[in-house]
C-alpha positions in Angstrom: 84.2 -25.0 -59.8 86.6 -23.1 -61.6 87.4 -24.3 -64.9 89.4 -22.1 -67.8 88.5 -22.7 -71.3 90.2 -21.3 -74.3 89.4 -18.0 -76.1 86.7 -17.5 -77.8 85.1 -21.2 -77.0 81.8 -21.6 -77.7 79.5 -22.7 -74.7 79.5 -25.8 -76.0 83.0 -26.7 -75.8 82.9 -24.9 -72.5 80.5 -27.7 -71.0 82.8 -30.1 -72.3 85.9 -29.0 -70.6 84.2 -30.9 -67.3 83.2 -34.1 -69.3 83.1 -34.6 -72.5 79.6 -36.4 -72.0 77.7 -32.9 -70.8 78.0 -31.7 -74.4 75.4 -34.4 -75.6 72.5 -33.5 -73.6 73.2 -29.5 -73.7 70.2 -27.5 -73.8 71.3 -24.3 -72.6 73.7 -21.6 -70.8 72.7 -19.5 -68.1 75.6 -16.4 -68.6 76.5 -13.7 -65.8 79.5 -11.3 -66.4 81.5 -11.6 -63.0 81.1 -7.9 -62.7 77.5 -8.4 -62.4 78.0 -11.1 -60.3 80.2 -9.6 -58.0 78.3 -6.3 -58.0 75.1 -8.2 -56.9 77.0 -10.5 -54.8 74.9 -13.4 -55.4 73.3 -15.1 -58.6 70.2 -14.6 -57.1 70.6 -11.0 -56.9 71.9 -10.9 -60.8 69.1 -12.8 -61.7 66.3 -10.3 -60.1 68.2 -7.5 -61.6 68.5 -8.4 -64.8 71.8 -8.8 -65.8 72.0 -13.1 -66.4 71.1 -14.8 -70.2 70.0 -17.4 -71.6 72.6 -18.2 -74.3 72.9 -21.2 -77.4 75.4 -23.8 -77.8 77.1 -21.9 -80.3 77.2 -18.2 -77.5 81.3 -17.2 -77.5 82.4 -17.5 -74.1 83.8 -14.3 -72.3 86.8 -14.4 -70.4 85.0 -13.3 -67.2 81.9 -15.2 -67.8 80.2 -17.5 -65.2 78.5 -19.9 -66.7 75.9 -22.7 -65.4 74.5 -25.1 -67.6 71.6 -27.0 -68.7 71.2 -29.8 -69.7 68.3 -32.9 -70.7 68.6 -35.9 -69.4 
């Protein structure tokens, strides 16, 4: 899903542009540049190369930034 956020949101307001509710239980952001992702042309690859990160609630958002989150339940 392709959702914009605005600049320079933290990745905590990022997870709440899909619901409100996902920034309670926010643990985490898994972060790939869309270069990378692209480059590697799958998240799989990225990962095994290198080039995803773990990143805070309070990480800036990139504008080309693929994000996945985590989250406890």
């Amino acid at each position: 899903m392709w959702l914009p956020v605005h600049k320079e949101a933290t990745a905590l307001e990022a997870v709440g542009v899909t619901h409100t509710g996902n920034q309670r239980g926010f643990v985490k952001a898994e972060v790939i540049g869309f270069e990378d992702l692209a480059g590697a042309g799958s998240r799989a690859s990225t990962k095994s190369a290198g080039k995803a990160c773990i990143q805070g609630k309070d990480c800036i958002m990139r504008d080309v930034d693929v994000v996945e989150s985590c989250f406890n339940t």
